[in-house]
C-alpha positions, -999 to +999 in steps of 0.1 A: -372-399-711-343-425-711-351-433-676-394-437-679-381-460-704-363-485-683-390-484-653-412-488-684-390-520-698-382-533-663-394-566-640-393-593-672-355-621-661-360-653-640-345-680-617-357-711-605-375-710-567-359-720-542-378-751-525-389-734-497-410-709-518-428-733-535-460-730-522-489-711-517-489-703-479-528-701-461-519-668-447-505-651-473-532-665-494-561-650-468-542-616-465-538-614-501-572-621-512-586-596-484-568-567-500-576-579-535-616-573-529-608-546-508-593-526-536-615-539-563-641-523-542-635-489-535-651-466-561-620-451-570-587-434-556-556-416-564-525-417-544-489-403-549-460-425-551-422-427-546-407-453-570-368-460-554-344-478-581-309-497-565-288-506-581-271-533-561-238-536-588-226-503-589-244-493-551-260-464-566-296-451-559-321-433-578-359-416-567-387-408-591-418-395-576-451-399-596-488-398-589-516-425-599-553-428-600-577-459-604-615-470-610-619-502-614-599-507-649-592-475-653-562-458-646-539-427-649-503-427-641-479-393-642-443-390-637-419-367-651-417-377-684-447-399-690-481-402-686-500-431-693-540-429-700-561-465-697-600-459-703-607-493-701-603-502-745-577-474-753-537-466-741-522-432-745-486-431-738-478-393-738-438-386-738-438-353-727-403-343-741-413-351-771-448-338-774-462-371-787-489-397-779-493-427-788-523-443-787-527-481-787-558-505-780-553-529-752-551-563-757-577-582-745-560-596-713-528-573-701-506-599-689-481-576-668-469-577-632-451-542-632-470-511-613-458-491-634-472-505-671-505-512-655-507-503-613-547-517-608-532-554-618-503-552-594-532-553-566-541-588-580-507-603-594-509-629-568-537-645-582-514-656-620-489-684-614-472-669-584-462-686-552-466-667-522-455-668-484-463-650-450-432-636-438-441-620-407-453-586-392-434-553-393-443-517-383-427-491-405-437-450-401-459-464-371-479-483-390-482-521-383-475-543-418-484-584-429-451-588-450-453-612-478-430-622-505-445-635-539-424-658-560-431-664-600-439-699-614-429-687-644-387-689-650-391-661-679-398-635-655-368-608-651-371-608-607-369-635-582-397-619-561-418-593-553-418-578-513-453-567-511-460-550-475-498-546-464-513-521-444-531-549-413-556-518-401-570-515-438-554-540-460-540-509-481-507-517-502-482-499-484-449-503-508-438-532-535-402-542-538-391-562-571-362-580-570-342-578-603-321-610-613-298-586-626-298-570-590-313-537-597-341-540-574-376-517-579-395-505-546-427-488-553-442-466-523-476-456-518-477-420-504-513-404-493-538-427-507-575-415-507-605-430-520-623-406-539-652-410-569-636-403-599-650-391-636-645-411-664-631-385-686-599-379-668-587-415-679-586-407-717-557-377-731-570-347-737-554-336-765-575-300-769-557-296-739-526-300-753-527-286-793-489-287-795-485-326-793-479-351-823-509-372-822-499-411-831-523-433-834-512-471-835-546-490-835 
């Protein structure tokens, strides 16, 4: 529970960029935007994922694993001791020790760069007031990878940058490393995507399902 609700909490310090990453790079910028319509595209998917947490201070290192699905706006994330529910108008935060939902209505526009609070807007991040650059290829697990590191305009922001590596065969997201000013850093894996059609209803709790949890609405 105490631990859902730090990855939950996490990626909001800031710094000021360094010069050199002060700009918007023509690469990057083309790679980016190919796997930005690429994803938008695909008539759903769900993938598992390994979520690594460093801790760069005391050089200690943590693992979560966790699963996620997506169609267009909609999502479904599930680790241990969360799940959240987005059905395009309504949140449900279920806290499974607990045995409580909560349900909220999303705001309007869900301004939030973590995977983790919302993982369809992490595939278009770039596009908010980010600077971006081409680093360079890299072939990790045998698969070749464009390597590009994203740097916030915005000086309110809790990392310095965000490591995003990109499949160059399909323009899949292969992992997303957040670099934490306080240097705990945040790398997201993706682990056996698939595209797959999805139904609608599996974005929304269920809570016949589940008659023993404290229903809290919040709307």
């Amino acid at each position: 529970m105490k631990t859902s609700i730090v990855i939950i909490s996490v990626l909001l310090i800031s710094t000021l960029l360094p010069a050199s990453a002060q700009k918007k790079d023509k690469e990057a910028g083309r790679i980016l935007k190919e796997f930005s319509e690429r994803t938008k595209a695909l008539p759903g998917a769900e993938s598992d994922f390994e979520l690594k947490i460093t801790d760069i201070n005391e050089n200690a290192e943590s693992t979560i694993n966790g699963s996620f699905l997506f169609k267009g706006e909609k999502y479904k994330l599930v680790m241990k001791d969360i799940e959240i529910y987005f059905n395009g108008k309504t949140i449900w935060n279920y806290i499974v020790e607990a045995e409580e939902v909560n349900i909220m209505t999303a705001p309007k526009e869900q301004d939030t760069d973590s995977f983790i609070e919302n993982p369809v807007q992490s595939f278009s991040v770039y596009e908010k007031d980010f600077f971006y650059e081409y680093i360079g290829p890299d072939i990790i697990d045998g698969r070749q990878l464009y390597v590009i590191d994203l740097y916030p305009g915005d000086t309110e922001r809790d990392f310095t940058r965000i490591r995003l590596m990109i499949s160059k065969n399909n323009y899949e997201l292969f992992s997303a490393r957040y670099f934490g000013k306080n240097k705990i850093h945040y790398t997201i894996k993706i682990l056996d995507f698939k595209v797959k059609e999805l139904p609608d209803d599996i974005f929304a709790f269920n809570s016949s399902a589940h008659p023993e949890v404290e229903i809290i609405d919040l709307r």
